[in-house]
Every structure is written in C-alpha cells, then in structure tokens.
N, CA, C and O atoms as a GROMACS GRO file, in nm:
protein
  272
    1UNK      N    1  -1.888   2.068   0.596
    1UNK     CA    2  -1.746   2.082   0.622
    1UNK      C    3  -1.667   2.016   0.509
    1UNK      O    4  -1.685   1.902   0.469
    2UNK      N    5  -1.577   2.103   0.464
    2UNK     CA    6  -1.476   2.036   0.343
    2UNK      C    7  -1.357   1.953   0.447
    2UNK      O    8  -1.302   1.991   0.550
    3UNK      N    9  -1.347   1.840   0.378
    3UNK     CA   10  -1.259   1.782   0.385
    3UNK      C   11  -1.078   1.816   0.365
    3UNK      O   12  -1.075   1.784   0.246
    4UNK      N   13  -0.989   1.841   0.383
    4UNK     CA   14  -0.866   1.845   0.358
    4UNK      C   15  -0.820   1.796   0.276
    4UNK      O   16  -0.727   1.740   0.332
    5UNK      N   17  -0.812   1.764   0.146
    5UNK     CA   18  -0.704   1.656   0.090
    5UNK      C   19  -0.554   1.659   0.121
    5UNK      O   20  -0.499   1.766   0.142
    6UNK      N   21  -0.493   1.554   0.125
    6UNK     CA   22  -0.386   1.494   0.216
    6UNK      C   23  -0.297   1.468   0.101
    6UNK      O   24  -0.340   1.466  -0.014
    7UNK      N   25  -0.179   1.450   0.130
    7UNK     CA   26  -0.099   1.381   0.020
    7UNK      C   27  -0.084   1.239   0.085
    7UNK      O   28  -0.075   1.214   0.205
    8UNK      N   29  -0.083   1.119  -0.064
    8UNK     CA   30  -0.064   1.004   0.014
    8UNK      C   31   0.071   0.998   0.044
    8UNK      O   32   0.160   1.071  -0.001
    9UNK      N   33   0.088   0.849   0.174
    9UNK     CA   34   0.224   0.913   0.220
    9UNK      C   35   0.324   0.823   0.165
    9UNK      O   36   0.439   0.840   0.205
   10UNK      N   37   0.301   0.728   0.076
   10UNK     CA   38   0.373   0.647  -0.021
   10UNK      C   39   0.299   0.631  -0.176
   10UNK      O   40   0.194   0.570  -0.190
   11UNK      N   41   0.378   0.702  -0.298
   11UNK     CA   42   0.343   0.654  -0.426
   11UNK      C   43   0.442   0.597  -0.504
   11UNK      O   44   0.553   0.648  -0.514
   12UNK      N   45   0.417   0.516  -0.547
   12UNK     CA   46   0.532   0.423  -0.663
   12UNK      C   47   0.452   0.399  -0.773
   12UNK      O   48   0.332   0.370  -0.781
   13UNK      N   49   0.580   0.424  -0.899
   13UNK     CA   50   0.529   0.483  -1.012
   13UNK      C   51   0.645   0.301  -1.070
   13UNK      O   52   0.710   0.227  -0.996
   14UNK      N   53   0.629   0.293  -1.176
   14UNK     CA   54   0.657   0.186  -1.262
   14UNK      C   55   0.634   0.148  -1.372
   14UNK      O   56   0.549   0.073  -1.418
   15UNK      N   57   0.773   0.246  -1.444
   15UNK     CA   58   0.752   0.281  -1.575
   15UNK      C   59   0.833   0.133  -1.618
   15UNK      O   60   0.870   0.052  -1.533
   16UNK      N   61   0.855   0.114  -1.804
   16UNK     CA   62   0.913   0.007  -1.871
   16UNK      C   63   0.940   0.028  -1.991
   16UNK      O   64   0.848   0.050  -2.070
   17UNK      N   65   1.056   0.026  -2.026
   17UNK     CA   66   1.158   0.085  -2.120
   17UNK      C   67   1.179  -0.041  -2.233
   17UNK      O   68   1.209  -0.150  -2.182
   18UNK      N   69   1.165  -0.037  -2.388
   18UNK     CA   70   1.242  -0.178  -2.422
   18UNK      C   71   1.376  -0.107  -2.466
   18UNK      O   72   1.359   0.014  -2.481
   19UNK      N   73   1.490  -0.146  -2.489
   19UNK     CA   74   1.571  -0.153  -2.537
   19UNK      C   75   1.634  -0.251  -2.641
   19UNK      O   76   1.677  -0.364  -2.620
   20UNK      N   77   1.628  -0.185  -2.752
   20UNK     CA   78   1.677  -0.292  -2.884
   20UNK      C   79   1.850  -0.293  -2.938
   20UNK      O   80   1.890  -0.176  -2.940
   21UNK      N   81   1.936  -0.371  -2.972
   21UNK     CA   82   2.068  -0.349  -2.985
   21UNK      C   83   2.005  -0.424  -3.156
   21UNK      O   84   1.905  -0.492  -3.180
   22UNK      N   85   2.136  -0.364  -3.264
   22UNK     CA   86   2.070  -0.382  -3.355
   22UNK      C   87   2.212  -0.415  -3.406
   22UNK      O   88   2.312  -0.369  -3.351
   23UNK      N   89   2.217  -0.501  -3.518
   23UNK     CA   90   2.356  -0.554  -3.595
   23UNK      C   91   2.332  -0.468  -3.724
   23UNK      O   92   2.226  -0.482  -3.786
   24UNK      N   93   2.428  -0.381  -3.765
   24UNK     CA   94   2.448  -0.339  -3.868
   24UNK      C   95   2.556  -0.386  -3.949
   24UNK      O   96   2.557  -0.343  -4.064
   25UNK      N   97   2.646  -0.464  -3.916
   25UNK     CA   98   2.765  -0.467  -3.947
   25UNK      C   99   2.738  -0.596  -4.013
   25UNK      O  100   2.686  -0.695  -3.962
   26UNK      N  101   2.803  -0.575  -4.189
   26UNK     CA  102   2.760  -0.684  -4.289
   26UNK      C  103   2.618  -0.660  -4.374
   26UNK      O  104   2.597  -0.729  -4.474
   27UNK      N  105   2.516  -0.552  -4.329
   27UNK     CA  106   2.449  -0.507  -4.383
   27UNK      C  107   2.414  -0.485  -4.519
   27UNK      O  108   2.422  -0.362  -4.519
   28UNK      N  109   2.389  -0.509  -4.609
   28UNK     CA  110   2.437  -0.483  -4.784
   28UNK      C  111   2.302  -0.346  -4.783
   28UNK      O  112   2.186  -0.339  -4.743
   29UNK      N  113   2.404  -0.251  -4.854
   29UNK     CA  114   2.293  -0.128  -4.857
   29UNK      C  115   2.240  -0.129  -4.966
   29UNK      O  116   2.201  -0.016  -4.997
   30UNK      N  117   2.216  -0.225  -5.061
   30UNK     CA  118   2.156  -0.251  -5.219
   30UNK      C  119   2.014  -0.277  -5.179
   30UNK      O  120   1.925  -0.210  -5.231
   31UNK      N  121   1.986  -0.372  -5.088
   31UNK     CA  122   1.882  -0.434  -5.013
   31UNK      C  123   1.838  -0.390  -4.903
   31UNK      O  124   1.831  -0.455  -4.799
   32UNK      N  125   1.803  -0.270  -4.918
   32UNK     CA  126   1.706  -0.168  -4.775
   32UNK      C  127   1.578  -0.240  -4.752
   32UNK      O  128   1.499  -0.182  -4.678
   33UNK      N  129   1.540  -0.354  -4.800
   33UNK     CA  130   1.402  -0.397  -4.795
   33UNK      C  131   1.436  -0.520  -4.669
   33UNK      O  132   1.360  -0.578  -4.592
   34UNK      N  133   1.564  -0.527  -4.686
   34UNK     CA  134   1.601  -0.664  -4.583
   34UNK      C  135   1.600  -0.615  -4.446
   34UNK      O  136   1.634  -0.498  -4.425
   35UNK      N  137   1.559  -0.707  -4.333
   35UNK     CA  138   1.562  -0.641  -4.188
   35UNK      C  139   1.692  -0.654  -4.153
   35UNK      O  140   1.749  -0.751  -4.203
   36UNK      N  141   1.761  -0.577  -4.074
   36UNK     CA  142   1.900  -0.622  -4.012
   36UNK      C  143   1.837  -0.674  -3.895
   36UNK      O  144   1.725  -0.663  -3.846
   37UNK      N  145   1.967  -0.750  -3.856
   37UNK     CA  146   1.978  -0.852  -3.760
   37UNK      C  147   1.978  -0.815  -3.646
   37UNK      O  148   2.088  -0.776  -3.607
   38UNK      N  149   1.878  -0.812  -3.556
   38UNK     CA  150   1.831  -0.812  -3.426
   38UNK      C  151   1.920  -0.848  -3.340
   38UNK      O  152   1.901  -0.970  -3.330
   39UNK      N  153   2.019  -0.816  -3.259
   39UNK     CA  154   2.097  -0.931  -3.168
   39UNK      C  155   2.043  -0.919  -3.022
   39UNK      O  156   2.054  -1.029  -2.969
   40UNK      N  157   1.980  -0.811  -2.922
   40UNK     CA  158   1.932  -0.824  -2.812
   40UNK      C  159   1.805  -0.757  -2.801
   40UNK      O  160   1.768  -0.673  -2.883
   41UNK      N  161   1.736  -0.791  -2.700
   41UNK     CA  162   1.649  -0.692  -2.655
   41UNK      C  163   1.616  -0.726  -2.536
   41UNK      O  164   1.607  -0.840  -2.493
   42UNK      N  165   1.590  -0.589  -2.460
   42UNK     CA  166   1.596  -0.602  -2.293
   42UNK      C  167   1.467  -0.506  -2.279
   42UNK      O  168   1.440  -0.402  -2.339
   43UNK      N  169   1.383  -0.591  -2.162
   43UNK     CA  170   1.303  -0.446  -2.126
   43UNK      C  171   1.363  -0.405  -1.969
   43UNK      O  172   1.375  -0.481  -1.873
   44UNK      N  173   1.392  -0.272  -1.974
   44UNK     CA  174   1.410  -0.239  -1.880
   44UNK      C  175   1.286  -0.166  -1.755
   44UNK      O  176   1.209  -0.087  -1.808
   45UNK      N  177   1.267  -0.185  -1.618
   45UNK     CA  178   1.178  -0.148  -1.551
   45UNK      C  179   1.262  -0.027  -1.436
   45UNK      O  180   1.368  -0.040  -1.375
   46UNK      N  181   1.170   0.083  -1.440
   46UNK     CA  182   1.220   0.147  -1.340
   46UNK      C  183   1.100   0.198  -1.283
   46UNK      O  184   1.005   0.261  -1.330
   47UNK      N  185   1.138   0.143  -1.137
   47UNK     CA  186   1.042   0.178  -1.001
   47UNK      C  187   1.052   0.290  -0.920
   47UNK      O  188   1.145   0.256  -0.846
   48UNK      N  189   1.022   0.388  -0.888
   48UNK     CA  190   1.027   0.537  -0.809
   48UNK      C  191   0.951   0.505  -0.678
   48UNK      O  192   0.846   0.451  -0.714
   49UNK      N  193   0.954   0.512  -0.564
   49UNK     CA  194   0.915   0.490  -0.470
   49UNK      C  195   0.897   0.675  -0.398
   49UNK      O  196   0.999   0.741  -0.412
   50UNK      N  197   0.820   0.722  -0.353
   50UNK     CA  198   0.837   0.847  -0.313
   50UNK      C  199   0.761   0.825  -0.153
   50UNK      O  200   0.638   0.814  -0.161
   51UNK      N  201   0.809   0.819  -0.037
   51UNK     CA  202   0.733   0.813   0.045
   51UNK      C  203   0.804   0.924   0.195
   51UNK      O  204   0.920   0.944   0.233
   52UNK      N  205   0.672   0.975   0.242
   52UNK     CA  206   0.656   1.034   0.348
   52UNK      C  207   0.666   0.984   0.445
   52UNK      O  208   0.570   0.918   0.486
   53UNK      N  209   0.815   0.996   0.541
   53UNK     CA  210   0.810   0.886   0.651
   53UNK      C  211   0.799   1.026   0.795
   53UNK      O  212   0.752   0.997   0.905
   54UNK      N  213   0.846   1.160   0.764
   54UNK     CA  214   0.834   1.249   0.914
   54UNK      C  215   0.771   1.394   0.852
   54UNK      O  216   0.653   1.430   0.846
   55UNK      N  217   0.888   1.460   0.809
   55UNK     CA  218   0.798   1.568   0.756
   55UNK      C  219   0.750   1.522   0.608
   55UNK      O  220   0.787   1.436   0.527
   56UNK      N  221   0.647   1.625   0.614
   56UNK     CA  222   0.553   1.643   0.513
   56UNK      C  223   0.664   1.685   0.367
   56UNK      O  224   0.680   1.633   0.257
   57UNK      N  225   0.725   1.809   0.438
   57UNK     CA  226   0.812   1.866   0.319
   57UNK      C  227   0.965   1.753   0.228
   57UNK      O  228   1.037   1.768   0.129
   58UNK      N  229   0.951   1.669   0.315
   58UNK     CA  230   1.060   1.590   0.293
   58UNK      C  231   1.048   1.477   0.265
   58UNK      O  232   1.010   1.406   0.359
   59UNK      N  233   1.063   1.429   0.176
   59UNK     CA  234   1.008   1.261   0.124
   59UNK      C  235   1.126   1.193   0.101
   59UNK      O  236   1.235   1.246   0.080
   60UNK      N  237   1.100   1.060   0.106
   60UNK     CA  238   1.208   1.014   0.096
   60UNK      C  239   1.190   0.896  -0.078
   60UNK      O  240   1.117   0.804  -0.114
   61UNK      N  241   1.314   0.981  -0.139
   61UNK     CA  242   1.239   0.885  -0.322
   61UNK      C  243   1.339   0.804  -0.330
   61UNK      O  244   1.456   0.839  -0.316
   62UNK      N  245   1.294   0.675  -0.354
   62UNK     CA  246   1.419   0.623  -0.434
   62UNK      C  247   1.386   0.505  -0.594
   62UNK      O  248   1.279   0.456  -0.629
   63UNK      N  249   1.452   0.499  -0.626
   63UNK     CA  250   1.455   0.438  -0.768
   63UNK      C  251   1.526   0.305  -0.831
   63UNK      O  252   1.647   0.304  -0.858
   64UNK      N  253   1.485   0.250  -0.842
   64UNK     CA  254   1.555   0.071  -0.883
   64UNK      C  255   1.522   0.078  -1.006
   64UNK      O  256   1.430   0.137  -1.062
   65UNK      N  257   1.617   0.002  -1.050
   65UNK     CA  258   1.680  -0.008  -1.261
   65UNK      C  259   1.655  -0.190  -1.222
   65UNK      O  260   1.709  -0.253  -1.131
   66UNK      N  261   1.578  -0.229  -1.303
   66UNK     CA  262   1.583  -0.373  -1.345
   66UNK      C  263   1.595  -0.384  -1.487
   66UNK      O  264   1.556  -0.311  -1.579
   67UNK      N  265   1.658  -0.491  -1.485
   67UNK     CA  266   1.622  -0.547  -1.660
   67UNK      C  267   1.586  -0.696  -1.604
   67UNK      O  268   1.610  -0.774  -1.512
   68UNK      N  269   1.474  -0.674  -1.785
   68UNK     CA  270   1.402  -0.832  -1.768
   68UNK      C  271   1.528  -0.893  -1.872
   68UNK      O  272   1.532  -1.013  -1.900
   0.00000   0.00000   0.00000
C-alpha cells in the first residue's frame, strides 16, 4: 500500500538580506583604488510562516521584516 504524501501543516522559511549604505560624497575620482566610506550595514531577516490551520486549500502566510 502507497502511502499518501501530505502537505506539512506549518513551513517557515528564513531568508537574510545584508544591506550596505555607502558614502560617496567627498569621494576624489583621481583615486578609484581608494575604498569609499562605509557608513551602515544592516542585515535584514525575513521569516514566512505558511501554515494550515482548517482547509487544506487555504493557508494562512504571514511574514516579519527584522533588522539585526
């Protein structure tokens, strides 16, 4: 007898983003070898929650934005 496969009835996914902000301003363009100036960096996390609470056809997803 085959088994059924099922969908599970909760998956959460948890992806992570960096985000860099970058200083250009004062830059000398003679000197492309120089790094510009870094001023932030954030990683951002986003969580997806997808879960099956009645029907099958209908899930319920939701999604949270963090920054570290």
């Amino acid at each position: 007898m085959e088994q059924e496969m099922k969908k599970p009835f909760k998956t959460v996914i948890t992806e992570y983003f960096e985000e860099i902000d970058y200083d250009t301003t004062g830059a000398d363009r003679r000197k492309d070898f120089l790094p510009v100036n870094r001023q932030s960096r954030r990683i951002r996390v986003v969580t997806t929650t997808e879960e099956y609470c009645g029907s099958r056809h209908d899930p319920v997803v939701s999604r949270v934005y963090t920054y570290l």
